[in-house]
C-alpha positions as CSV (number, residue, x, y, z in Angstrom):
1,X,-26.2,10.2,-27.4
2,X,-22.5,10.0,-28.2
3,X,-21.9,10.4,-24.1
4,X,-23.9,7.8,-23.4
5,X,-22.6,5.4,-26.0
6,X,-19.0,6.3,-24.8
7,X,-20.2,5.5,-21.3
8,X,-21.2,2.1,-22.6
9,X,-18.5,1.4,-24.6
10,X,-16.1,2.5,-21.1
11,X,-18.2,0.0,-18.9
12,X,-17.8,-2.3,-21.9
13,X,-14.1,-2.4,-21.9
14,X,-14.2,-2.0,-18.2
15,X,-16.1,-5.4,-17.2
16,X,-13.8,-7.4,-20.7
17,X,-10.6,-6.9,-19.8
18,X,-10.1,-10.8,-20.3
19,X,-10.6,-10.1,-24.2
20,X,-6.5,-8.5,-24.2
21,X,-5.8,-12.3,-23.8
22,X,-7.9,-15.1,-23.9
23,X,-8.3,-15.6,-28.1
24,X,-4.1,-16.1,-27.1
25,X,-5.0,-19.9,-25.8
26,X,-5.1,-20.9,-29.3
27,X,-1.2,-20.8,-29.4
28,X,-0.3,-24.6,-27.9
29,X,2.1,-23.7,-26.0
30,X,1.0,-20.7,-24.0
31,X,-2.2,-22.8,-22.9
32,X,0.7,-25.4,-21.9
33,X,2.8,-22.6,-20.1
34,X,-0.5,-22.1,-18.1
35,X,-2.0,-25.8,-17.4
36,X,1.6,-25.9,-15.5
37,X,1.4,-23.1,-13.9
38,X,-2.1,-23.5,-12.5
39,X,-1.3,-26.5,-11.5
40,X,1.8,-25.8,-9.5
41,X,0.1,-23.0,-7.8
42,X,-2.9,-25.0,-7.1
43,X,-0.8,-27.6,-5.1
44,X,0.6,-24.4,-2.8
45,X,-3.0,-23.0,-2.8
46,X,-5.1,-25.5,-1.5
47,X,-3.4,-26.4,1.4
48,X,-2.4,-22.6,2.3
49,X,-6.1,-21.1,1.6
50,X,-7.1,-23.8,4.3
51,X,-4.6,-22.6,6.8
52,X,-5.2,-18.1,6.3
53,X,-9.2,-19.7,6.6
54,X,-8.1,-20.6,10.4
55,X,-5.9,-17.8,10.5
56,X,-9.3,-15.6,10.1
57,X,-10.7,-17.5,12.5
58,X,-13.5,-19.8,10.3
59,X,-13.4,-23.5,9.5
60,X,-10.4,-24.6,7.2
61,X,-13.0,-25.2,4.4
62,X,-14.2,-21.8,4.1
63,X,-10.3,-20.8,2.5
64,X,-10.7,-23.8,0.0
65,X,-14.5,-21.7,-0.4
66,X,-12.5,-18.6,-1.2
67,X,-10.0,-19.8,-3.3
68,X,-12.4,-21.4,-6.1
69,X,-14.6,-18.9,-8.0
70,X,-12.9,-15.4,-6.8
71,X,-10.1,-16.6,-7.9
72,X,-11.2,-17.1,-11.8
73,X,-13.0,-13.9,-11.2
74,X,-10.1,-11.3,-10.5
75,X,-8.2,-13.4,-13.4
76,X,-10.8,-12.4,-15.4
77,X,-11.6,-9.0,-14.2
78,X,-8.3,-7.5,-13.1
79,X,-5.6,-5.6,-15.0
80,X,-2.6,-7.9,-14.4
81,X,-2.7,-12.0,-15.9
82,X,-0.3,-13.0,-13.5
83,X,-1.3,-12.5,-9.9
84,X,-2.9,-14.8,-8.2
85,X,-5.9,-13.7,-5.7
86,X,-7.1,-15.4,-3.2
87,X,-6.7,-16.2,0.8
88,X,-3.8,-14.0,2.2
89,X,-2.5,-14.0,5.8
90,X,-2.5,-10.1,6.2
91,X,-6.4,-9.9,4.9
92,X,-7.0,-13.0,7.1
93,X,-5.8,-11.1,10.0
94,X,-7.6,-8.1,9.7
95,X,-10.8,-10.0,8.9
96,X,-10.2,-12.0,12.0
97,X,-9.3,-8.8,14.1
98,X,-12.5,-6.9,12.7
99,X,-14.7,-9.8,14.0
100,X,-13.5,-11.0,17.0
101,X,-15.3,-8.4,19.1
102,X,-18.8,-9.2,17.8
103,X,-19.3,-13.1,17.2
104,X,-16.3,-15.2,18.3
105,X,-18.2,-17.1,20.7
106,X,-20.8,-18.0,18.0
107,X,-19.0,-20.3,14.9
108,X,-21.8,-19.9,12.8
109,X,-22.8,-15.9,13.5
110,X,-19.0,-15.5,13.2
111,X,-18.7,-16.7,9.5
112,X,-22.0,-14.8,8.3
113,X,-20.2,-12.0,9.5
114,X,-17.3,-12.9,7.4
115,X,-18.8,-13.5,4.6
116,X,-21.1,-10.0,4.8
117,X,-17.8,-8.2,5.9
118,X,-16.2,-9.7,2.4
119,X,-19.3,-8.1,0.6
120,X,-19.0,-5.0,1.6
121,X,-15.0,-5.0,0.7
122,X,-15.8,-5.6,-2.5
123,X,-18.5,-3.4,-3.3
124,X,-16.1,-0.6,-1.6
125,X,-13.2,-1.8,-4.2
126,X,-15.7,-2.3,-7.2
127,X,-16.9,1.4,-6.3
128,X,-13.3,2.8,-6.3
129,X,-12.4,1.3,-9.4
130,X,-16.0,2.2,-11.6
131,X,-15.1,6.0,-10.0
132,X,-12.0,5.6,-11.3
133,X,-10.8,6.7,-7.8
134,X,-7.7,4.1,-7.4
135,X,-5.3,7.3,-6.2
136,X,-7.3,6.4,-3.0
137,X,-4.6,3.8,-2.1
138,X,-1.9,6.4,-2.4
139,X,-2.9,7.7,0.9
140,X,-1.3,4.6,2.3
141,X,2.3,5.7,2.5
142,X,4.8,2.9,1.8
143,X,6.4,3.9,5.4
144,X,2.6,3.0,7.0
145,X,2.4,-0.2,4.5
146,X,5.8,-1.4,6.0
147,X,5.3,-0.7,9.1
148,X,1.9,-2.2,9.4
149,X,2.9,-5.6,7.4
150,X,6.1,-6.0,9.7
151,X,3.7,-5.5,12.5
152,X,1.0,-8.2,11.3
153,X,3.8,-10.5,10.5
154,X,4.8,-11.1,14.1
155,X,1.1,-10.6,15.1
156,X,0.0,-13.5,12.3
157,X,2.9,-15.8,13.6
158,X,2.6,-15.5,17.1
159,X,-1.4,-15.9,16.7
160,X,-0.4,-19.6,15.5
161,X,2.0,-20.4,18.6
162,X,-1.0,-22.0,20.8
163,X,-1.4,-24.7,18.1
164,X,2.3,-25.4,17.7
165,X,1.9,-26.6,21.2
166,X,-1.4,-27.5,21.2
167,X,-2.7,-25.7,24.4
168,X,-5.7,-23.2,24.7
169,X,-6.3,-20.5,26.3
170,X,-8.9,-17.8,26.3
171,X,-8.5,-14.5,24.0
172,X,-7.7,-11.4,26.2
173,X,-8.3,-7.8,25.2
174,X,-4.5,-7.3,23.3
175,X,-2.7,-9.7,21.5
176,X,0.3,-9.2,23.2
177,X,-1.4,-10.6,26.5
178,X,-2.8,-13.7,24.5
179,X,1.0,-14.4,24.1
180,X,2.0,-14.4,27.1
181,X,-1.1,-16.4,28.5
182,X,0.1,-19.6,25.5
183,X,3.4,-19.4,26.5
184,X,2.2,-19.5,30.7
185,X,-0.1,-22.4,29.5
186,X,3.0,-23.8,27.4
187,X,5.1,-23.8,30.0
188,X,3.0,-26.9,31.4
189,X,0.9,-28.4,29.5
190,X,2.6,-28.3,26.0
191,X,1.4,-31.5,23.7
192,X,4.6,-33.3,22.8
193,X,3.3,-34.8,19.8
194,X,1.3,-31.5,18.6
195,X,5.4,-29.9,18.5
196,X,6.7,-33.1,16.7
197,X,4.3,-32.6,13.9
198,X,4.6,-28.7,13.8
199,X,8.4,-28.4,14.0
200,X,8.4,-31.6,11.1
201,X,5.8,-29.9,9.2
202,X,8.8,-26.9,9.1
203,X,11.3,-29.0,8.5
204,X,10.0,-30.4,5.3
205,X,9.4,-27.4,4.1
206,X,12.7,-25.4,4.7
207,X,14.4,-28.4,4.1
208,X,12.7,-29.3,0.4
209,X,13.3,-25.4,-0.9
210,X,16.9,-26.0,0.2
211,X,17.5,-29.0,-1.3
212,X,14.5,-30.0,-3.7
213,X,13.1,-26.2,-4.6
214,X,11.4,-28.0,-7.2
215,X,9.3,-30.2,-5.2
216,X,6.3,-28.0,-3.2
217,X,7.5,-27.9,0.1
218,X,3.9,-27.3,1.3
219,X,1.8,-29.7,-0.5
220,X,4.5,-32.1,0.5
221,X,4.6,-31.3,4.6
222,X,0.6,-31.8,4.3
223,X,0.8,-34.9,2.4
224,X,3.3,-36.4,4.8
225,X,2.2,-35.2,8.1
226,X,-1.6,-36.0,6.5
227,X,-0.5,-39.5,6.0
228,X,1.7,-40.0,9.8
229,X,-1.4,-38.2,11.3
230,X,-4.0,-41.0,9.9
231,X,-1.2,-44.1,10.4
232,X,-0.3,-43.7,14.0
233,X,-4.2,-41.7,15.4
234,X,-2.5,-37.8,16.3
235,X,-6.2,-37.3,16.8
236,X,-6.5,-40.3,19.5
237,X,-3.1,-39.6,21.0
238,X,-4.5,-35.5,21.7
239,X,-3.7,-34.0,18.9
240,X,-6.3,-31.6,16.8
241,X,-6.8,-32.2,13.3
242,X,-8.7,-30.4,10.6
243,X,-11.7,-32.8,10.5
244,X,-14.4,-33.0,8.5
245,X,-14.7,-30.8,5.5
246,X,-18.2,-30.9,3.3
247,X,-17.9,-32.8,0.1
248,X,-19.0,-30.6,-2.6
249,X,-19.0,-26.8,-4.3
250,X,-20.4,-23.8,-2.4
251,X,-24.2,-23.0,-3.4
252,X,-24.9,-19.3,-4.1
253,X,-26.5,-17.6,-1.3
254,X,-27.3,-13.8,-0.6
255,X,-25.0,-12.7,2.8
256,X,-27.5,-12.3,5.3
257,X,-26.9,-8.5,5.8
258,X,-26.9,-6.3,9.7
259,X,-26.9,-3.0,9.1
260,X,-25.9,-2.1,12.8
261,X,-22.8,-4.7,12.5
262,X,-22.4,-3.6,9.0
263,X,-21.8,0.5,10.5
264,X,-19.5,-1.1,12.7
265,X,-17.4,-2.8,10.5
266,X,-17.7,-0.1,7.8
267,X,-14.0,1.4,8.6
268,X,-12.3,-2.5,8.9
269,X,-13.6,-2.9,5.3
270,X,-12.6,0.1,4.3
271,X,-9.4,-0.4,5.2
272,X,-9.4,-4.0,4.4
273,X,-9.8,-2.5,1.0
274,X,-7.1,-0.1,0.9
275,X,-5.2,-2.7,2.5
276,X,-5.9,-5.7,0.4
277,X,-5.7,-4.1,-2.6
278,X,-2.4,-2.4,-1.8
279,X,-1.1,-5.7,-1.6
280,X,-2.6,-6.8,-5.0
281,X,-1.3,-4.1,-7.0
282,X,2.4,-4.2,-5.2
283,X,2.7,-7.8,-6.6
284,X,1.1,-6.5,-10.1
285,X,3.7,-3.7,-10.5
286,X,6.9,-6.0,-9.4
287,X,5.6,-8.8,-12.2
288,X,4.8,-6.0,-14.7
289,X,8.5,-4.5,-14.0
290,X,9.4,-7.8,-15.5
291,X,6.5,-8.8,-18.0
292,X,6.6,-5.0,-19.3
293,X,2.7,-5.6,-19.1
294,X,0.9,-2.5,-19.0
295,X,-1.4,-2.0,-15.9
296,X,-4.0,0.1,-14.9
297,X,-5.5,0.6,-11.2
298,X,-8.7,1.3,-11.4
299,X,-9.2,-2.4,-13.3
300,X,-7.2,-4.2,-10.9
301,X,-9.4,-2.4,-8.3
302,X,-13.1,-4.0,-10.6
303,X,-11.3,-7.3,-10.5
304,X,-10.6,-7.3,-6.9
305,X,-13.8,-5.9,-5.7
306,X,-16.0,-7.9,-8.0
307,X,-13.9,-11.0,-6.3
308,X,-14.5,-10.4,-2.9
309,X,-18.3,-9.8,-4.1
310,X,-18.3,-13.1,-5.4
311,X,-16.3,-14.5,-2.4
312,X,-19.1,-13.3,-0.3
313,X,-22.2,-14.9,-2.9
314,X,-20.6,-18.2,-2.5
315,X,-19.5,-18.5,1.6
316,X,-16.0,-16.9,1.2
317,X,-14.5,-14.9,2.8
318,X,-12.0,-11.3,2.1
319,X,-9.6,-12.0,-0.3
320,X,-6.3,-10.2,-2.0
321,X,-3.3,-10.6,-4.6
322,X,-1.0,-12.8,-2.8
323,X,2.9,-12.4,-3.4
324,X,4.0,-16.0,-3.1
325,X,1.3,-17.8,-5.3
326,X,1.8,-15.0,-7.8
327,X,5.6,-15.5,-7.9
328,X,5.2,-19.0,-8.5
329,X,2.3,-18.1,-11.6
330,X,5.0,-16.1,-12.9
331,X,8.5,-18.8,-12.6
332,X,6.7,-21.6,-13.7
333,X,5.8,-19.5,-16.9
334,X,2.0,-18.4,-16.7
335,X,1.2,-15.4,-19.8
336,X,-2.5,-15.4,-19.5
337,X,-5.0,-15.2,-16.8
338,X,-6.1,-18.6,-17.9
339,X,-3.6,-20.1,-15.2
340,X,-5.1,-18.9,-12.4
341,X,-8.6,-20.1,-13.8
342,X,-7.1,-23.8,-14.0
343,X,-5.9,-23.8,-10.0
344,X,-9.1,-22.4,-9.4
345,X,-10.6,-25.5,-11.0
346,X,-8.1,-27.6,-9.2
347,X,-9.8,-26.3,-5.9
348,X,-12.7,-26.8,-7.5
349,X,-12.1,-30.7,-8.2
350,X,-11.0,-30.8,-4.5
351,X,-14.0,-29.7,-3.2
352,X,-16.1,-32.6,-5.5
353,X,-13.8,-35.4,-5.0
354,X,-10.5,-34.6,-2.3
355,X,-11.9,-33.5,1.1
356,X,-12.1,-36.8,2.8
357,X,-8.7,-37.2,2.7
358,X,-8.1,-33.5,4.7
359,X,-9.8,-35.1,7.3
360,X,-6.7,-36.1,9.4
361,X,-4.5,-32.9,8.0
362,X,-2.8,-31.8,11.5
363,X,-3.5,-28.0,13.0
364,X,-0.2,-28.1,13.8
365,X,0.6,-28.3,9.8
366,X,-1.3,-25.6,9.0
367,X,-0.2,-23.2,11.7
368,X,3.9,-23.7,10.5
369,X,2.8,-23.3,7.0
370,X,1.7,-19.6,8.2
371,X,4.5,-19.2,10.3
372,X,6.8,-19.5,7.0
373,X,4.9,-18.1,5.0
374,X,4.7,-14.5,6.6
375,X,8.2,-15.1,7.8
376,X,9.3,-13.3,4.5
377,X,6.9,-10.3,5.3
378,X,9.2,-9.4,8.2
379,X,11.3,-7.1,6.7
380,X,12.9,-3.8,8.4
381,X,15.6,-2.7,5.7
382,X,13.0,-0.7,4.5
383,X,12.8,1.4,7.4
384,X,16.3,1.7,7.9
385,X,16.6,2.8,4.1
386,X,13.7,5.1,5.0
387,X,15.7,6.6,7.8
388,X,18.1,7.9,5.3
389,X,16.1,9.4,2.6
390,X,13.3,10.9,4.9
391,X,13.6,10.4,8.8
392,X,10.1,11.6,9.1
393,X,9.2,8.5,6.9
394,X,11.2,5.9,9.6
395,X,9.1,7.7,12.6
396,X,5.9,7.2,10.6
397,X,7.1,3.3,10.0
398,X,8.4,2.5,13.5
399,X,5.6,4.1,15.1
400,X,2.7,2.0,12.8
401,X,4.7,-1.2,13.5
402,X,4.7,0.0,17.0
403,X,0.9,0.7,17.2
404,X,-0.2,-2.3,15.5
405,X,2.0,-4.6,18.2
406,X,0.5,-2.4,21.1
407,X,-3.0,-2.3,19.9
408,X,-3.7,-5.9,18.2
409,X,-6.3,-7.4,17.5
410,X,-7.6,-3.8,16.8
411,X,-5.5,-3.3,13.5
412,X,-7.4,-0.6,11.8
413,X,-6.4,2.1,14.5
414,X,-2.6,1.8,13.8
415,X,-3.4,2.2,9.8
416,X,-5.7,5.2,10.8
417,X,-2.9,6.6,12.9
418,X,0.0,6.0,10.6
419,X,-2.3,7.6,7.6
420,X,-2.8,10.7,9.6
421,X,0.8,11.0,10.8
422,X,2.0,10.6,7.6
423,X,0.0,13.1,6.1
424,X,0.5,15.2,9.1
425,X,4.3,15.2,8.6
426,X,3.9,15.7,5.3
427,X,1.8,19.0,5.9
428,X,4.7,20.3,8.4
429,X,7.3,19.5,6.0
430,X,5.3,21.9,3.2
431,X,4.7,24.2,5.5
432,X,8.0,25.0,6.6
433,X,9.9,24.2,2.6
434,X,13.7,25.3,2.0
435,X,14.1,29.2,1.5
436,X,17.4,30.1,0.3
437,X,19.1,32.9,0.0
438,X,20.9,33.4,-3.1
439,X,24.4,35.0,-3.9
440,X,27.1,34.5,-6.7
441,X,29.2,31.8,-6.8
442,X,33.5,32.5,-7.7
443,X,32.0,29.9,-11.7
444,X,29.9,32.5,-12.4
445,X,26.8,30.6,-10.8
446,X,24.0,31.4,-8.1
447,X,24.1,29.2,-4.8
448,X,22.9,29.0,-1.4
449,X,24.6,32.3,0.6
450,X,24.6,30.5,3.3
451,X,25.6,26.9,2.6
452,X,28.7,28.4,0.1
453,X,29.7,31.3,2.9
454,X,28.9,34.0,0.1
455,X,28.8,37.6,0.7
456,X,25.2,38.9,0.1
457,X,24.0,42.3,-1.6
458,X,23.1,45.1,0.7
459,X,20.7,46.8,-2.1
460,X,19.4,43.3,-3.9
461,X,18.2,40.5,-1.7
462,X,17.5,37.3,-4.2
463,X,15.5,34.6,-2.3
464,X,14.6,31.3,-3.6
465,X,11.5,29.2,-2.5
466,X,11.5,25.4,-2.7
467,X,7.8,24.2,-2.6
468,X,4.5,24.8,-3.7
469,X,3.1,28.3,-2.1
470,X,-0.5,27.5,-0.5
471,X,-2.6,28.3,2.0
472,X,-0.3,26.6,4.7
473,X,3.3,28.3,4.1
474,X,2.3,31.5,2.9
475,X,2.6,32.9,6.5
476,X,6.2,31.0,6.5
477,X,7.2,32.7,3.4
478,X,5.9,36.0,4.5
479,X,8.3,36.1,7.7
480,X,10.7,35.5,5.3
481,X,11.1,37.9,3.3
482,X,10.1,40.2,6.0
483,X,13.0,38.9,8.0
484,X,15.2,40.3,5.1
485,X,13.5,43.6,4.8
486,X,14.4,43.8,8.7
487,X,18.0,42.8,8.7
488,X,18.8,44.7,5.5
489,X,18.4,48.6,6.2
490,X,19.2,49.7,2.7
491,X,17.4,47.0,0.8
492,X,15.7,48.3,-2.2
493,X,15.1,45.1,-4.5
494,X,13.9,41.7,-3.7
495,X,14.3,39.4,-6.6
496,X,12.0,36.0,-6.4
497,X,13.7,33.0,-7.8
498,X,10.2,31.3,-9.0
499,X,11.9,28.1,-10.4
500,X,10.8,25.9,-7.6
501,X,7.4,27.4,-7.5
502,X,5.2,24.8,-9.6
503,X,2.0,25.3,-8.1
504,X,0.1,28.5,-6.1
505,X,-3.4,28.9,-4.5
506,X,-5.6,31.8,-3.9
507,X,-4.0,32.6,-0.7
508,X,-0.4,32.2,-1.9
509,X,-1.4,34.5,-4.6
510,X,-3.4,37.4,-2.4
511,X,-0.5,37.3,-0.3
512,X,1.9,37.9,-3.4
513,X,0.0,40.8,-3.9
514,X,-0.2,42.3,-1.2
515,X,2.8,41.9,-0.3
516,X,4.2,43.7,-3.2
517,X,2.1,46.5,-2.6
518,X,3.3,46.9,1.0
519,X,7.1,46.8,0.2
520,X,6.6,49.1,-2.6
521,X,5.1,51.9,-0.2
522,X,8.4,51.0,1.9
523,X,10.0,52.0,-1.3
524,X,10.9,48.1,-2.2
525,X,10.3,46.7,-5.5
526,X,9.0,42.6,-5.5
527,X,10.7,41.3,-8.6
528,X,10.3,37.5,-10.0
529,X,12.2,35.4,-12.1
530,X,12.4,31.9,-14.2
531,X,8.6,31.8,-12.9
532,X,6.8,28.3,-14.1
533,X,3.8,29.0,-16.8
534,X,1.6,27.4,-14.3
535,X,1.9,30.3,-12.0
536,X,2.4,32.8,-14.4
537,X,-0.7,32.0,-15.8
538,X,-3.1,32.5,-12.3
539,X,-0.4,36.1,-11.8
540,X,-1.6,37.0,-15.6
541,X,-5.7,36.4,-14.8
542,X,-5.4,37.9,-11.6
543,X,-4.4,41.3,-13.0
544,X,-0.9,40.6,-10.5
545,X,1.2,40.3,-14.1
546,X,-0.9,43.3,-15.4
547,X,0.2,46.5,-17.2
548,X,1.3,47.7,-13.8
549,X,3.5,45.0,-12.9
550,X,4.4,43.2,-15.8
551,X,7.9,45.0,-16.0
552,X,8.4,42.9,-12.4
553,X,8.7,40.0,-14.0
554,X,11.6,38.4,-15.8
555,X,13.0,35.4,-17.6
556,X,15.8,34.7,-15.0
557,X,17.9,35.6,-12.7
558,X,20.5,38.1,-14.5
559,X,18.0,39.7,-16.6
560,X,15.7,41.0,-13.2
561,X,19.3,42.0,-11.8
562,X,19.6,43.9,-14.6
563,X,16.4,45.3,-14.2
564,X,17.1,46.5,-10.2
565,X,20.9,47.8,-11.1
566,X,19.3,50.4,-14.0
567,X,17.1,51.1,-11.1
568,X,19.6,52.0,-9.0
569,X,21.6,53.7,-11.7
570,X,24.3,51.3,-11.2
571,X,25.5,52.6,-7.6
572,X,27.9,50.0,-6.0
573,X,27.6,47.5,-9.0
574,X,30.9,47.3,-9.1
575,X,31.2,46.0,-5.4
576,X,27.8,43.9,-5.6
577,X,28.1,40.1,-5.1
578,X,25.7,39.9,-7.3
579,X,28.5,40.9,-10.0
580,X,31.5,39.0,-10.5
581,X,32.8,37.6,-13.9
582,X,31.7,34.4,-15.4
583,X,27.7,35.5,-14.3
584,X,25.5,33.4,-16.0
585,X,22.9,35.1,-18.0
C-alpha cells in the first residue's frame, strides 16, 4: 500500500509541477513582469511560428496552430518557467525532411502526417520522462549536436532561397541539387519585386536591432511589408503572399493514425525527440545558469512530450524550446511560467480576431525572417575549440555537419551516424587508455618514466592504468604488463598503481586473477596499490583480496615497495630508482 501511494504521490508531483509557482501571481508585480513578457514574445512568436509552419512544409496557419495550446502546456508541465516552446526551425526541418518522401504532392495527406508524426514525438518524450529515462539524450554528444545544427542552419536557409527570388522549381533527391536547380532558375527568371520585399524585410530587421533593439524587428518587417504588400497589389504584380488563414481556434480532433507510415517514421520521431528536446533543455540550463533555478530532465521531458501530444490533438505540428523566444521571456523579466501562457493567449486572440489581416503578409517576409533567425545557429568555434580538447570530438563534428549537407533532406542518417561514431570513438579511446610506467622523480615524487626520462627498476616494474578495466581493454592491459615481463629478464615484482582504476567488470577481474596466478608460477608477484573501494570491494567478494592474497594489496605506492624490497631482502635497494631521498610515503 505504501508503494502504491508513493507511486501516486510521484505521478502527482510529476503532472503539478506548475504548483512551485503559480500561487506566486498574487505578488503585483511578478504577474506584471510576465503580462510584459508574454506579450513581447508573443509579437516575435506569431509571426515566426507562421514562417518554421512553411519551413516544415504546411500552410502558415498550422505554426500559429502550434504555438497556441502547447505552448501553455509545456509552461505548465515542464521543469524550467522561462523557456518558451513552440515552432522551431531545426524541428521544422526535420519534420519537413521526415515527410517529404511520403505525401508532398498531397497538401492535405501531408499535414495529417504531420500532425500524427507530432503524436508520436510526444508520446516517445512523455515515455522517456514518466521512465525517468532523460540520460537518453546524453547519447547525443555535443560534437554530433554542433555539427548537425551547423549543418541544418545552412540546410534551413538555403531551403528559403527559392522564395527570396520567387521562382519554383521541383524538389530533387538531395538538397544540395534543389540549390543549384533555384539558383539555374534564378539566374533567369528571378521576380524583382519578390527580392525587394525579401532583402527590405532583412533590412528592417538588422537595421531595428542595431539601432532600435527595443522595437521587434520581426513584428515590425511583417507589419510594414504587410501593409506595402496590400497598398501597391505584390500579389497582382506576381508576388506570393500568405493568403487566407481560417478565422477561429483549432477544434480537438484524434490524428488519423497509419500504422505502416507510422513504422516508417518511427526513427524521425525518435530522433525528433532526442533532437527537439536537446534543444529545449540546452536553453533551460543556460537560463537556469542565471536564474539559479533548479531543473530536472525527466520533467522538462513530461512537459515537452505532453506538448507535442497536445500539438497533435489540436492540428499542430512538432514542437521544441526555442532559444530566441526564451531569451527574450527571460530580458524582458518573465519569473513564472505564466508568461508564456499569456503569448499563448495572444496567439490565441489572433486566431479569433487577427487573421484577415495576414492575408497579404509576403512569402518573401517570412522566408528572411528564417534566414536570420538560424543565421545565429551557424556557429563553428565550437568545433575548432573541440579540436583542441579532443580531436576525435572535431572528426565526429565535421563529419555530422558533413553528412547532414551531403545527405539532406534525409537528416536522421547523419544523427544516426554521428551517434555511432561518437560512441565508436569513444569505445577505441577506452580500449586503448594511458598506461604509464612509473619511476621516481629527483622531489621525491612518482612520474611517467618515460615522459620525465627516468631510469626504471630492473627488479620492480610499477605500472599505472588510466581508465576503467572492462571487457574491452583487458586484452590491452594484458599485453602490457606482459610486454614488461618480456623486456625485463630479472623482474620479480609488478606493483599496480590502482588510483585511476574507478570501475572493473567480470572480465577485467578474471583476467586480474589469472593473471596473477600465471606470473606467480613465473616466480612474479602482482602487487596493487592506492586501489579505489569500488574495486576493492568486487577483489574482496571474489575471493581475489582473500587470505591468500590479501598481503598483495597495499595502501600506496611506498608501502607495496616496501613490501617487494623485504622480499628481495633488500638486494640493489640502494641503486633502485625506486629509492632516492625525499620518497613520498
Amino acid at each position: 500500500m505504501n508503494l502504491v501511494n508513493a507511486m501516486l504521490n510521484g505521478l502527482f508531483r510529476r503532472f503539478t509541477p506548475f504548483r512551485e509557482w503559480i500561487f506566486e501571481l498574487k505578488d503585483p508585480s511578478i504577474l506584471r513582469a510576465d503580462l510584459i513578457a508574454g506579450v513581447s514574445v508573443a509579437l516575435v512568436l506569431v509571426p515566426q511560428s507562421m514562417a518554421y509552419a512553411q519551413l516544415a512544409g504546411l500552410p502558415a496557419y498550422y505554426g500559429l496552430y502550434a504555438s497556441f495550446l502547447p505552448v501553455m502546456v509545456a509552461s505548465l508541465f515542464g521543469s524550467s518557467r522561462q523557456v518558451h516552446t513552440g515552432p522551431v526551425a531545426v524541428v521544422s526541418l526535420l519534420t519537413a525532411s521526415a515527410l517529404a518522401p511520403f505525401a508532398s504532392a498531397d497538401p492535405t495527406q501531408y499535414a495529417a502526417y504531420a500532425v500524427m508524426l507530432a503524436l508520436m514525438v510526444g508520446v516517445f518524450q512523455l515515455s522517456l520522462g514518466l521512465l525517468r529515462m532523460g540520460f537518453f539524450v546524453d547519447f547525443l554528444s555535443h560534437p554530433v549536436v554542433v555539427g548537425f545544427t551547423n549543418g541544418a542552419a545552412i540546410i534551413i536557409a538555403t531551403s528559403q532561397l527559392s522564395k527570396m527570388f520567387g521562382v519554383s522549381v521541383e524538389s530533387a533527391e538531395h538538397h544540395y541539387e534543389t540549390v543549384w536547380r533555384v539558383l539555374e532558375a534564378a539566374y533567369y527568371h528571378t521576380h524583382t519585386l519578390t527580392v525587394f520585399y525579401g532583402l527590405g524585410a532583412i533590412a528592417i530587421m538588422v537595421l531595428l536591432k542595431r539601432f532600435a533593439p527595443k522595437i521587434p524587428g520581426v513584428l515590425a518587417a511583417v507589419a510594414i511589408t504587410t501593409y506595402l504588400s496590400w497598398q501597391f497589389g505584390f500579389e497582382a504584380n506576381g508576388g506570393k503572399v500568405v493568403g487566407t488563414v481560417p478565422q477561429g481556434l483549432p477544434s480537438f480532433s484524434l490524428p488519423n493514425f497509419d500504422m505502416s507510415i507510422a513504422l516508417q517514421l518511427l526513427t524521425s520521431a525518435i530522433a525528433i525527440g532526442l533532437i527537439g528536446f536537446t534543444e529545449a533543455i540546452s536553453v533551460a540550463k543556460a537560463i537556469a545558469a542565471q536564474t539559479r533555478q533548479r531543473l530536472d530532465a525527466n520533467q522538462g521531458l513530461v512537459g515537452q512530450g505532453l506538448a507535442n501530444i497536445t500539438s497533435s490533438l489540436f492540428s499542430g505540428y512538432a514542437v521544441s524550446g526555442s532559444f530566441s523566444r526564451s531569451a527574450i521571456n527571460l530580458s524582458q523579466g518573465a519569473r513564472t511560467g505564466f508568461a508564456a501562457i499569456f503569448s499563448g493567449l495572444i496567439v490565441m486572440l489572433t486566431l479569433l480576431f487577427l487573421t484577415p489581416l495576414l492575408y497579404h503578409l509576403p512569402q518573401p517576409t517570412l522566408a528572411a525572417i528564417i534566414i536570420l533567425a538560424v543565421f545565429n545557429l551557424i556557429k563553428f568555434k565550437p568545433i575548432k575549440y573541440a579540436w583542441l580538447v579532443q580531436k576525435h570530438d572535431a572528426v565526429v563534428a565535421m563529419i555530422t555537419f558533413l553528412l547532414t549537407l551531403l545527405w539532406a533532406p534525409h537528416l536522421e542518417k547523419s544523427i544516426l551516424v554521428g551517434v555511432i561514431l561518437a560512441m565508436g570513438l569513444y569505445m577505441y579511446r577506452t580500449m586503448r587508455p594511458r598506461i604509464a610506467i612509473l619511476s621516481m622523480r629527483a622531489d621525491g615524487n612518482f612520474g611517467d618514466a618515460e615522459v620525465n626520462d627516468l631510469e626504471t627498476c630492473p627488479n620492480i616494474s610499477m605500472i599505472r592504468f588510466d581508465g576503467p578495466l572492462f571487457f574491452a581493454n583487458t586484452g590491452y592491459f594484458e599485453e602490457k604488463v606482459l610486454e614488461r615481463v618480456a623486456i625485463k629478464p630479472g623482474l620479480k615484482f609488478i606493483i599496480i598503481d590502482a588510483e585511476g582504476i574507478n570501475e572493473i567488470d567480470a572480465t577485467g577481474e578474471e583476467m586480474l586473477h589469472q593473471l596473477a596466478v600465471r606470473l606467480n608460477g613465473l616466480g612474479i608477484d602482482l602487487l596493487f596499490c592506492r586501489t579505489k573501494k569500488q574495486v576493492m570491494d568486487v577483489f574482496r567478494r571474489t575471493g581475489f583480496a582473500g587470505n591468500e592474497w590479501l598481503d598483495h594489496f597495499h595502501r600506496n605506492e611506498q608501502e607495496a615497495i616496501n613490501f617487494a624490497w623485504d622480499r628481495l631482502e633488500n638486494h640493489n635497494k640502494d641503486c633502485c630508482p625506486l629509492n632516492k631521498s625525499g620518497a613520498s610515503s
